[in-house]
C-alpha positions as CSV (number, residue, x, y, z in Angstrom):
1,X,125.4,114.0,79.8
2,X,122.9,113.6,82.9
3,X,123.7,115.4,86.1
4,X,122.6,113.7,88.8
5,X,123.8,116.3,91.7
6,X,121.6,119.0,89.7
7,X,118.8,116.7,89.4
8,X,118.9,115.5,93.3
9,X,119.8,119.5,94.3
10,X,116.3,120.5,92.7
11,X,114.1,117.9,93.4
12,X,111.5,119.4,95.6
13,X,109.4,116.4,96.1
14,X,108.9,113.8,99.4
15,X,109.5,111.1,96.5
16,X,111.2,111.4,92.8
17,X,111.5,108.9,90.7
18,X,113.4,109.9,87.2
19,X,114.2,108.1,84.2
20,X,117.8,108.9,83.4
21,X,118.7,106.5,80.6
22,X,118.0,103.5,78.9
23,X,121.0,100.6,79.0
24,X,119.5,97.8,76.2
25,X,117.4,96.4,78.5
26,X,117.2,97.7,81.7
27,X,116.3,101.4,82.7
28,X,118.3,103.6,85.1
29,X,116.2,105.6,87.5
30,X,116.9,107.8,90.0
31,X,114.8,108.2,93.2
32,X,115.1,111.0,95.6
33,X,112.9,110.3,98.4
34,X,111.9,110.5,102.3
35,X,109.2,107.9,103.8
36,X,107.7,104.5,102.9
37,X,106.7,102.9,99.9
38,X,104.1,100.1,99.7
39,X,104.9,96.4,99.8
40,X,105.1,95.4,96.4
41,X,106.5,92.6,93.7
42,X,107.7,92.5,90.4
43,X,106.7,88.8,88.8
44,X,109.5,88.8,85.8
45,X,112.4,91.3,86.7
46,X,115.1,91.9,89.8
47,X,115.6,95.6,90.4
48,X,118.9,96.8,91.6
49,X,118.9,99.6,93.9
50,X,122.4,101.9,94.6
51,X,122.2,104.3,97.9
52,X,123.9,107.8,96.7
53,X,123.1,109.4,99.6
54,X,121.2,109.2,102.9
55,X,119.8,106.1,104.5
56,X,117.5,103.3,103.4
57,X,115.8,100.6,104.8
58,X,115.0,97.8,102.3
59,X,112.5,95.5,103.5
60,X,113.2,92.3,101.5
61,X,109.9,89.8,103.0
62,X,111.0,89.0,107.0
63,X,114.4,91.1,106.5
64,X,115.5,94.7,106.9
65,X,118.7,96.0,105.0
66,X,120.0,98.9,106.3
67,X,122.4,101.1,103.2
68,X,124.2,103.6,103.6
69,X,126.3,105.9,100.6
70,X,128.2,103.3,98.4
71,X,125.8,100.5,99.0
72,X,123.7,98.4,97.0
73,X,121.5,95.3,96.7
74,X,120.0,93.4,94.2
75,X,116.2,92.1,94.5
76,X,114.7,89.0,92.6
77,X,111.9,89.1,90.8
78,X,108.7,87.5,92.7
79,X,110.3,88.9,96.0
80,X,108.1,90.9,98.4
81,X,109.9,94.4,99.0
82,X,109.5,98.1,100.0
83,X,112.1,101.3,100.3
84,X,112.4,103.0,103.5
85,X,113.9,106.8,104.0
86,X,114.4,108.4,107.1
87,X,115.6,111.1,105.7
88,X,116.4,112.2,102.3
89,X,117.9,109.3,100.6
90,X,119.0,109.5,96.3
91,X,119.2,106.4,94.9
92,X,120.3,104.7,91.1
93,X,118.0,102.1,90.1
94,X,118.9,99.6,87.9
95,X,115.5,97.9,86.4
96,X,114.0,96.4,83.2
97,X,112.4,98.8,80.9
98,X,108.9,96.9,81.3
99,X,109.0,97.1,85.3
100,X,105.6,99.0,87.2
101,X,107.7,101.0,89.6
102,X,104.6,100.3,92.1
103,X,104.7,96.6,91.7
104,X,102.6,94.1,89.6
């Protein structure tokens, strides 16, 4: 069983990123975080991203997504892109298991 309200309750860090499971292919990861990440790409996978909680700004190349709880979007592979959090946002991941979470 994974707990994902425990795990987001006692995460003291500005920016989480956890491994929760593998699905075949594709890992599941959950992020709690607050601030910017870097612009970044990933050459061979899409990444999936699920807002839990809070509020983030993905910045897909000249376009900004705003999601809210219950929202998601899915990002192509070669795609310019970077998380944005307000405030503290959780969010499911949904990846391949060879992605560089910082971009390649």
């Amino acid at each position: 069983m994974i707990d994902i309200p425990t795990i987001i309750e006692t995460s003291k860090k500005k920016w989480q990123n956890v491994s929760l499971c593998e699905v075949n292919d594709c890992v599941i990861r959950l992020g709690v975080i607050h601030g910017e990440f870097h612009w970044h790409k990933h050459d061979h996978e899409d990444e999936f991203f699920y807002v839990i909680d809070g509020l983030l700004h993905m910045d897909i190349e000249e376009k900004t997504h705003d999601l809210t709880s219950g929202q998601g979007i899915m990002v192509p592979k070669g795609v310019l892109h970077r998380t944005r959090a307000p405030e503290r946002t959780s969010i499911l991941m949904v990846e391949g298991k060879t992605v560089i979470a910082t971009g390649d």
